[in-house]
GULUM-573129 format. One line per field, with one value per residue (C-alpha): residue number from 1; x, y, z; residue in three letters; chain. Coordinates in nm, 3 decimals. Example, Ala and Ser with C-alpha at 12.3 -4.5 7.8 and 13.67 -1.06 7.14 Angstrom:
! residues 2
nr	(1 | 2) .
u	(1.230 | 1.367) .
v	(-0.450 | -0.106) .
w	(0.780 | 0.714) .
rest	(ALA | SER) .
kette	(A | A) .
END
This chain:
! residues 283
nr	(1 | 2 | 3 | 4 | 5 | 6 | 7 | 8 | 9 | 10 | 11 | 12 | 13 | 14 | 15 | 16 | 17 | 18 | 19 | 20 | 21 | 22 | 23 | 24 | 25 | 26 | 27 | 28 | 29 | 30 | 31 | 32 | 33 | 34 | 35 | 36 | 37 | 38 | 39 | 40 | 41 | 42 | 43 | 44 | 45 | 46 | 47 | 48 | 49 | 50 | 51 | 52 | 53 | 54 | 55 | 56 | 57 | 58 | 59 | 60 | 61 | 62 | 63 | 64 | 65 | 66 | 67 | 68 | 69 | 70 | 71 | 72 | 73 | 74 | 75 | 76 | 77 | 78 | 79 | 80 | 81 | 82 | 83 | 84 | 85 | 86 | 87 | 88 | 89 | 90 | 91 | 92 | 93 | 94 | 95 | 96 | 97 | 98 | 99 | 100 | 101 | 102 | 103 | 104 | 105 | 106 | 107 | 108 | 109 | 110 | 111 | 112 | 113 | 114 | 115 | 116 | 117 | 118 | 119 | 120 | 121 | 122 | 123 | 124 | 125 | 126 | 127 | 128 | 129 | 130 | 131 | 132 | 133 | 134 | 135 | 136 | 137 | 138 | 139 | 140 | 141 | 142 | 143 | 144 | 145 | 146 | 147 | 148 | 149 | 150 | 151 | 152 | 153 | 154 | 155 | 156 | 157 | 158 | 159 | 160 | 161 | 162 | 163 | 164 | 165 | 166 | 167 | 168 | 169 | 170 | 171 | 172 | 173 | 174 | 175 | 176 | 177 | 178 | 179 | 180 | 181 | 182 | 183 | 184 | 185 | 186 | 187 | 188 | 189 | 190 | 191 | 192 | 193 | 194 | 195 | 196 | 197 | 198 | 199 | 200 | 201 | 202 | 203 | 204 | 205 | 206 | 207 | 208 | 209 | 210 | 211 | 212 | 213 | 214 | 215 | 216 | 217 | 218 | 219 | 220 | 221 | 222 | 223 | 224 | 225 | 226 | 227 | 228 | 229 | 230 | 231 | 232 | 233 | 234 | 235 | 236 | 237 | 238 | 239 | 240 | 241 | 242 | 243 | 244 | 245 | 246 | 247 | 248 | 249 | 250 | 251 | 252 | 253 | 254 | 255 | 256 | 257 | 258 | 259 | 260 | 261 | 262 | 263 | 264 | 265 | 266 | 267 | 268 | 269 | 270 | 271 | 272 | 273 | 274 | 275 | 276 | 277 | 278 | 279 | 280 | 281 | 282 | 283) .
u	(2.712 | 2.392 | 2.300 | 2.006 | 1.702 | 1.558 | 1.114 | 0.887 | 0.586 | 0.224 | -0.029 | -0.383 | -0.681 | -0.957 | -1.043 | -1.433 | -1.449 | -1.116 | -1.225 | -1.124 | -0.864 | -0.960 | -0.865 | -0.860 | -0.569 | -0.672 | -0.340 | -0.019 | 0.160 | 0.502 | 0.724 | 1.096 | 1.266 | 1.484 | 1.328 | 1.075 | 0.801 | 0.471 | 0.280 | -0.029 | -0.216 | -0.572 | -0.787 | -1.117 | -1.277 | -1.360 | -1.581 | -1.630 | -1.306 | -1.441 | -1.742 | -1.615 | -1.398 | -1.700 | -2.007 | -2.230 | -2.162 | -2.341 | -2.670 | -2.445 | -2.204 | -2.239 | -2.126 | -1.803 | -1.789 | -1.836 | -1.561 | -1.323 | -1.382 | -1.309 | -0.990 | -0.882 | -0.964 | -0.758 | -0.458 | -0.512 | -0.475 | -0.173 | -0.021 | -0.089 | 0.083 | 0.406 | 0.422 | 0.503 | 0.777 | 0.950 | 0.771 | 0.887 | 1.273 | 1.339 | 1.275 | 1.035 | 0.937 | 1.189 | 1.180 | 1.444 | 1.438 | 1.425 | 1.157 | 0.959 | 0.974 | 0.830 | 0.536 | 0.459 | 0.457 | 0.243 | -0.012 | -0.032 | 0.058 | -0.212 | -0.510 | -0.799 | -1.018 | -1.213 | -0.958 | -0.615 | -0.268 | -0.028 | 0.313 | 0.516 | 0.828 | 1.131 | 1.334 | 1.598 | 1.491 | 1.612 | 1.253 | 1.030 | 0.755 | 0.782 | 0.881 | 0.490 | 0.358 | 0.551 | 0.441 | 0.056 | 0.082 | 0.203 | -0.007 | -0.319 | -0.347 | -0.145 | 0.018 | 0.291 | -0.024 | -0.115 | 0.253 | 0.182 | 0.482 | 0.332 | 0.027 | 0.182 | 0.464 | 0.133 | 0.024 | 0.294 | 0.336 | 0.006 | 0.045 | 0.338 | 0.197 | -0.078 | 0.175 | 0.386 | 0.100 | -0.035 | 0.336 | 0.376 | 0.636 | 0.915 | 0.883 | 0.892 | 1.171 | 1.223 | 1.302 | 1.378 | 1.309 | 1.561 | 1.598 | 1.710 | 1.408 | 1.263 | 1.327 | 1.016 | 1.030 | 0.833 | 0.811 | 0.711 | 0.848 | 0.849 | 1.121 | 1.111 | 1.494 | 1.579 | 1.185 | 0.965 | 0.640 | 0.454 | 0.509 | 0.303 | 0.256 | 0.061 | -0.083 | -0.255 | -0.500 | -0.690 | -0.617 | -0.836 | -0.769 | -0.844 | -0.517 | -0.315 | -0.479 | -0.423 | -0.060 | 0.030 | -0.167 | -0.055 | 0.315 | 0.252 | 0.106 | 0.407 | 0.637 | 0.476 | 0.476 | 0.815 | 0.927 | 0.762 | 1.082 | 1.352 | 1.377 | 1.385 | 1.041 | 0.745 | 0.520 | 0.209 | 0.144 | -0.067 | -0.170 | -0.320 | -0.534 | -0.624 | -0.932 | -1.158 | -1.472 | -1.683 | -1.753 | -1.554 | -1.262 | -1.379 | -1.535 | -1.171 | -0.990 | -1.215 | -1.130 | -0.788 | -0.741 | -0.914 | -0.672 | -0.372 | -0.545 | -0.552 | -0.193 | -0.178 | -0.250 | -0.438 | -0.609 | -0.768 | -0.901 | -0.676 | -1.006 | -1.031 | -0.755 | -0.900 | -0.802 | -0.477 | -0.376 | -0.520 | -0.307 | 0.054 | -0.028 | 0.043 | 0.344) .
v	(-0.375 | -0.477 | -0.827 | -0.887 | -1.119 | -1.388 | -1.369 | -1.595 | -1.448 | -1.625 | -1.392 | -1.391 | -1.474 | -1.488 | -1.792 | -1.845 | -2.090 | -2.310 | -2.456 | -2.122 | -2.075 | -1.673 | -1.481 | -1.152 | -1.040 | -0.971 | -0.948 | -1.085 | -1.302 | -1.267 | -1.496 | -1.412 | -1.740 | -1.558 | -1.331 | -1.580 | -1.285 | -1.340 | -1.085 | -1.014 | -0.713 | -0.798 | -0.614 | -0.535 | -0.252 | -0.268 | -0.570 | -0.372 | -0.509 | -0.866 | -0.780 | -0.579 | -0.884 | -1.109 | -0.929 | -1.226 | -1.228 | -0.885 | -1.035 | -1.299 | -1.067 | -1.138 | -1.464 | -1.309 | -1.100 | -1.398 | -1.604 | -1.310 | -1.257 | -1.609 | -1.603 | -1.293 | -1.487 | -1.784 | -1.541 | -1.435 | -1.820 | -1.844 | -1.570 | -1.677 | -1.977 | -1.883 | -1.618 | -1.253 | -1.121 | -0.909 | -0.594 | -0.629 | -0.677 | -1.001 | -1.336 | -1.547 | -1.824 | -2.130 | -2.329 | -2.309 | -2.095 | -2.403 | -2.518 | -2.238 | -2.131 | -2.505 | -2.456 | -2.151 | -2.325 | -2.612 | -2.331 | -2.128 | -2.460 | -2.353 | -2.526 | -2.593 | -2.367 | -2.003 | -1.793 | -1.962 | -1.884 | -1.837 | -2.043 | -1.904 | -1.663 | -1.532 | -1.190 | -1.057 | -0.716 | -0.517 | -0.465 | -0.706 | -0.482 | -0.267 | -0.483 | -0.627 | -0.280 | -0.236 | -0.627 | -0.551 | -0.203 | -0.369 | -0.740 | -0.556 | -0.201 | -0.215 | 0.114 | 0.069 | 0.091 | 0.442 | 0.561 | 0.817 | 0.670 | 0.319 | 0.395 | 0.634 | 0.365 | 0.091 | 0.370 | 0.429 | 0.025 | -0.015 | 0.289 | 0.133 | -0.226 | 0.012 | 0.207 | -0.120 | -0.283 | 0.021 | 0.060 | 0.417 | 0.300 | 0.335 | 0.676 | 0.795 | 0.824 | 0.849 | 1.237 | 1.495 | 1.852 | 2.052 | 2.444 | 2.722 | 2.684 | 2.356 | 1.976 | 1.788 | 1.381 | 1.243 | 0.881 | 0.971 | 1.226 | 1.264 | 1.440 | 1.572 | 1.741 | 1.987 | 2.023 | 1.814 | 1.789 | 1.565 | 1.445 | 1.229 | 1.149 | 0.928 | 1.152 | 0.983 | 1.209 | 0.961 | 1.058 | 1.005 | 1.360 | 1.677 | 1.842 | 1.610 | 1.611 | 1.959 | 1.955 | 1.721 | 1.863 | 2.214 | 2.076 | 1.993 | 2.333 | 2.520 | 2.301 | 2.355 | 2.745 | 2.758 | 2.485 | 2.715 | 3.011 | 2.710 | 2.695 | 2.290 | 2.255 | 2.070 | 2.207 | 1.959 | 1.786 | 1.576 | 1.417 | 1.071 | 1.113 | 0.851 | 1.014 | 0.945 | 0.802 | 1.049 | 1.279 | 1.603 | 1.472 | 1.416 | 1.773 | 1.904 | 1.673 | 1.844 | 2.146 | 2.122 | 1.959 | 2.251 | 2.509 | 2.263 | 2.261 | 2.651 | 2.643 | 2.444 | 2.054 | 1.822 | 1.618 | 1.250 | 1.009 | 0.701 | 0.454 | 0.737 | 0.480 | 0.623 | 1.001 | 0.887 | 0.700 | 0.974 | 1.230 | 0.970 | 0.880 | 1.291 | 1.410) .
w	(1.742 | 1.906 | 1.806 | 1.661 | 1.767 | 1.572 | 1.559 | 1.428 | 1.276 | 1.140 | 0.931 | 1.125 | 0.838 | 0.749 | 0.545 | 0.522 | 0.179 | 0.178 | -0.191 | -0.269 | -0.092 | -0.086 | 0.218 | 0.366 | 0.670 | 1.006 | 1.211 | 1.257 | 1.588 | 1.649 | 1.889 | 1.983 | 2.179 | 2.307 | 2.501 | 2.549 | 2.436 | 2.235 | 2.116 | 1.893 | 1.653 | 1.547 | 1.355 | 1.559 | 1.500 | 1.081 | 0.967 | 0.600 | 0.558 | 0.510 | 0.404 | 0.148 | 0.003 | 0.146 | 0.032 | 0.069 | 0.474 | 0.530 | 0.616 | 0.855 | 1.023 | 1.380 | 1.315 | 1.169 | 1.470 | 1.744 | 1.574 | 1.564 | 1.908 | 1.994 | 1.794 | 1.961 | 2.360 | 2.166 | 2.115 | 2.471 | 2.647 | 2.361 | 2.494 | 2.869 | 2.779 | 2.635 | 2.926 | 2.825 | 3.027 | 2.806 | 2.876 | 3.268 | 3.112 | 3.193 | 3.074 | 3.269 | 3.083 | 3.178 | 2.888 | 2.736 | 2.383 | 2.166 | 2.325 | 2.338 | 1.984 | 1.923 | 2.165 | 1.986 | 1.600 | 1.731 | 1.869 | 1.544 | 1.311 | 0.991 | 1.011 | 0.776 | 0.970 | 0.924 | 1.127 | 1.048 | 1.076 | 0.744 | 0.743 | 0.997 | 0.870 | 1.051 | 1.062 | 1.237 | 1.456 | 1.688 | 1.881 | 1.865 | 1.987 | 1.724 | 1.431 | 1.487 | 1.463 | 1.146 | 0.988 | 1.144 | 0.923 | 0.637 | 0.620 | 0.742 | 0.686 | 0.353 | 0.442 | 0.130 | -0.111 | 0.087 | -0.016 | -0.309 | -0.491 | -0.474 | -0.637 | -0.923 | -0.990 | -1.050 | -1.282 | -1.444 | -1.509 | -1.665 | -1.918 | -2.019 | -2.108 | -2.258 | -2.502 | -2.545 | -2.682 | -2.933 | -3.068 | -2.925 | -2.612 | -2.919 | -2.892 | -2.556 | -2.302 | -1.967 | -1.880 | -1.606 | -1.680 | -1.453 | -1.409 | -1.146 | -0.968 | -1.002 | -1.085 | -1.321 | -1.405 | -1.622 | -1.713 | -2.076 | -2.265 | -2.648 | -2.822 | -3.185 | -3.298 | -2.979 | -2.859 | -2.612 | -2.751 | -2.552 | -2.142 | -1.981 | -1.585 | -1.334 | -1.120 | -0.757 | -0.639 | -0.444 | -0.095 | 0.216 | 0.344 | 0.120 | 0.202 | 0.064 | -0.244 | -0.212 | -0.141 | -0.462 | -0.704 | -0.574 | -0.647 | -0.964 | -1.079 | -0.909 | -1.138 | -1.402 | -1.406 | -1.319 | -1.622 | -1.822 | -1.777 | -1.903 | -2.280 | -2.212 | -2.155 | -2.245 | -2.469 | -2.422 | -2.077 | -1.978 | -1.611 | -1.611 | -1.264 | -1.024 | -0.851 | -0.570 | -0.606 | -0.431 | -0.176 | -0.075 | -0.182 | -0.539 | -0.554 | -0.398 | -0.672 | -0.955 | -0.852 | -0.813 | -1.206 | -1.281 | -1.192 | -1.337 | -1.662 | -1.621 | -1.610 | -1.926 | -1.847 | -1.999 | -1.746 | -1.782 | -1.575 | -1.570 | -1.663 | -2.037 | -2.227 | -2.564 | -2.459 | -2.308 | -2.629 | -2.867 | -2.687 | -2.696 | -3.019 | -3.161 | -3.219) .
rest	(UNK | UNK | UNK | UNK | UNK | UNK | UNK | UNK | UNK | UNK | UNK | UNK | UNK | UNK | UNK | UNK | UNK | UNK | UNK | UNK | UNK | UNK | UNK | UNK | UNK | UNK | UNK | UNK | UNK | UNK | UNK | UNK | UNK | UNK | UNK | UNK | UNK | UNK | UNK | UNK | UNK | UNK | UNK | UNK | UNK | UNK | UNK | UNK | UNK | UNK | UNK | UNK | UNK | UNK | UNK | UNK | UNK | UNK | UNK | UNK | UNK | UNK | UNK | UNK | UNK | UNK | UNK | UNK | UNK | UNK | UNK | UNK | UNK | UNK | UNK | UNK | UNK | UNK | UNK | UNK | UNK | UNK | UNK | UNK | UNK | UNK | UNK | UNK | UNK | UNK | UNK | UNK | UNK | UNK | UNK | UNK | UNK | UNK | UNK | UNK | UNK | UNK | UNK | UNK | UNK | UNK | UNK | UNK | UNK | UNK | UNK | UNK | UNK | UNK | UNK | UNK | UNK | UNK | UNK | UNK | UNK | UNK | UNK | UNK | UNK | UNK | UNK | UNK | UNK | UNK | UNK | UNK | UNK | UNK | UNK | UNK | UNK | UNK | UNK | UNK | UNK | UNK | UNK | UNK | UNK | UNK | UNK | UNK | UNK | UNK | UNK | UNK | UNK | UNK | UNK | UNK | UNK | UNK | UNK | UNK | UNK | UNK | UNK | UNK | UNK | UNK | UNK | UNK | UNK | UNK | UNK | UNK | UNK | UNK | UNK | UNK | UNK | UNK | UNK | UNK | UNK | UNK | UNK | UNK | UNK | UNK | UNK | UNK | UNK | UNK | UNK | UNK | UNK | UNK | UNK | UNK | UNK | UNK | UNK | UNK | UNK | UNK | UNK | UNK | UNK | UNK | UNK | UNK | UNK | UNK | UNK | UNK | UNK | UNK | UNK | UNK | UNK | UNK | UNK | UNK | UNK | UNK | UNK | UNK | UNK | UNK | UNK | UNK | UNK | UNK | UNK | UNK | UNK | UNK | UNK | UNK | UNK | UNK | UNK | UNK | UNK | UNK | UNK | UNK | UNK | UNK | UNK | UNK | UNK | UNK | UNK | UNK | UNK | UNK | UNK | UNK | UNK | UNK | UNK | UNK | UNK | UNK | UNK | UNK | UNK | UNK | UNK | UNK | UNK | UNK | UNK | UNK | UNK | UNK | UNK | UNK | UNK | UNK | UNK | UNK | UNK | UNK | UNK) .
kette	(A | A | A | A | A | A | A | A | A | A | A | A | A | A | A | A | A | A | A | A | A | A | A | A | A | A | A | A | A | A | A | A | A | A | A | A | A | A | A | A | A | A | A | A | A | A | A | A | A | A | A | A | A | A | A | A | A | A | A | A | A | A | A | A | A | A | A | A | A | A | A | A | A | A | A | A | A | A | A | A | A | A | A | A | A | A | A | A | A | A | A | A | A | A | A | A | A | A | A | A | A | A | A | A | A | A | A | A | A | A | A | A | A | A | A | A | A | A | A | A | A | A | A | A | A | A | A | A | A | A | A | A | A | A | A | A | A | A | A | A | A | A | A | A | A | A | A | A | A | A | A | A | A | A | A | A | A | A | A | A | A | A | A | A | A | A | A | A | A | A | A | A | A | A | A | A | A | A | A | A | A | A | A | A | A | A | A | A | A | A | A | A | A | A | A | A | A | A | A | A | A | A | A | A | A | A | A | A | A | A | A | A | A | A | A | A | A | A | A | A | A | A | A | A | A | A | A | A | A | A | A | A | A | A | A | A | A | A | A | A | A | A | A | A | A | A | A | A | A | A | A | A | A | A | A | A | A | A | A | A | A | A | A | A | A | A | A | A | A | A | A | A | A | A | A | A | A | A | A | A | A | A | A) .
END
């Protein structure tokens, strides 16, 4: 079994107002001793990022962008320093590992500064390379929050403090609707004697591409129809539907509630607690 190699790893930020301690992620270092390799991501390209979290820096943003740059050149001489060699397949740094790994704390140590480092961390990989590809997607471009299962279970969460709290959680139960053709869970399912009157699920149609709204909402229509031949069914369903804020992918999300409410949904915004209630609350 290959062994595996010990990293140390800081979170790059961004850290304008440290009375408030508020910051926003703009990349991540990585260090393996043993290798001696040092490596970097860094966000570049986006400053609505921090302006977005930021918004009073708009009218100030080249200063934002001149002190990213400089972090970025400070990376650079960091890297220069510790001496990448792991990319030509051999180690060429002659420190020894120990003493490399504590060359590379003192240069990212945090600091009370704008663009600071996070404590440093350590894993166990197999490629350092592409572990920080995989840490740079997660701290940075939050690609677990894009994950359509992520977002529906954070649905799913809040509906249930929301039913907890009106008293109607008692009668609901977790359910999966199975037949020849097709598999349906919902998190909510009322049952009265041997029928299912009411299910209710999170639905995330807030996607950045148009197809994949598409694709999921086209899923859940197919199940639908086909639940419809098993005599275990539900008889009222209803979609609680994260939606995009605007453009063609709101008019493409419109449409495609549309035709599942034509094969029998009810469909309501997530932010409609009133409808979403009134509908849990019948029996």
């Amino acid at each position: 079994m290959k062994n595996k190699l010990a990293c140390n790893y800081t979170v790059l930020r961004f850290l304008p107002y440290p009375e408030s301690e508020e910051f926003v992620n703009l990349g991540v270092a990585m260090a393996c001793p043993d290798l001696h390799w040092f490596d970097f991501r860094l966000e570049t390209r986006r400053v609505e990022r921090i302006t977005g979290f930021f918004p009073e820096l708009k009218q100030n943003k080249e200063s934002f962008i001149e002190g990213r740059k400089l972090f970025k050149e400070e990376l650079e001489r960091v890297r220069e320093v510790l001496h990448n060699g792991y990319e030509k397949g051999q180690p060429q740094f002659k420190e020894l590992a120990k003493q490399f790994n504590q060359t590379f704390l003192t240069l990212v140590r945090p600091r009370e500064e704008a663009f600071c480092f996070s404590n440093p961390r350590t894993c166990l990989v197999d490629d350092p390379a592409q572990t920080l590809e995989t840490l740079f997607e997660h701290y940075v471009e939050r690609g677990f929050a894009q994950r359509q299962e992520y977002q529906e279970k954070l649905m799913e969460k809040r509906l249930r403090q929301v039913f907890s709290a009106k008293q109607i959680l008692k009668h609901y139960t977790d359910h999966t609707f199975t037949g020849d053709l097709c598999t349906a869970h919902f998190p909510f399912v009322r049952q009265q004697d041997d029928r299912f009157t009411r299910a209710i699920r999170p639905l995330d149609l807030d996607k950045n591409e148009t197809h994949q709204i598409v694709s999921h909402a086209d899923a859940w229509k197919s199940k639908l129809e086909r639940l419809k031949s098993i005599p275990e069914h539900p008889e009222n369903t209803l979609f609680v539907v994260r939606k995009p804020t605007a453009g063609k992918q709101l008019d493409v999300c419109k449409q495609m509630c549309a035709e599942l409410e034509q094969v029998g949904a009810v469909i309501l915004p997530t932010e409609d607690q009133a409808g979403i209630l009134g509908f849990a609350e019948m029996q």
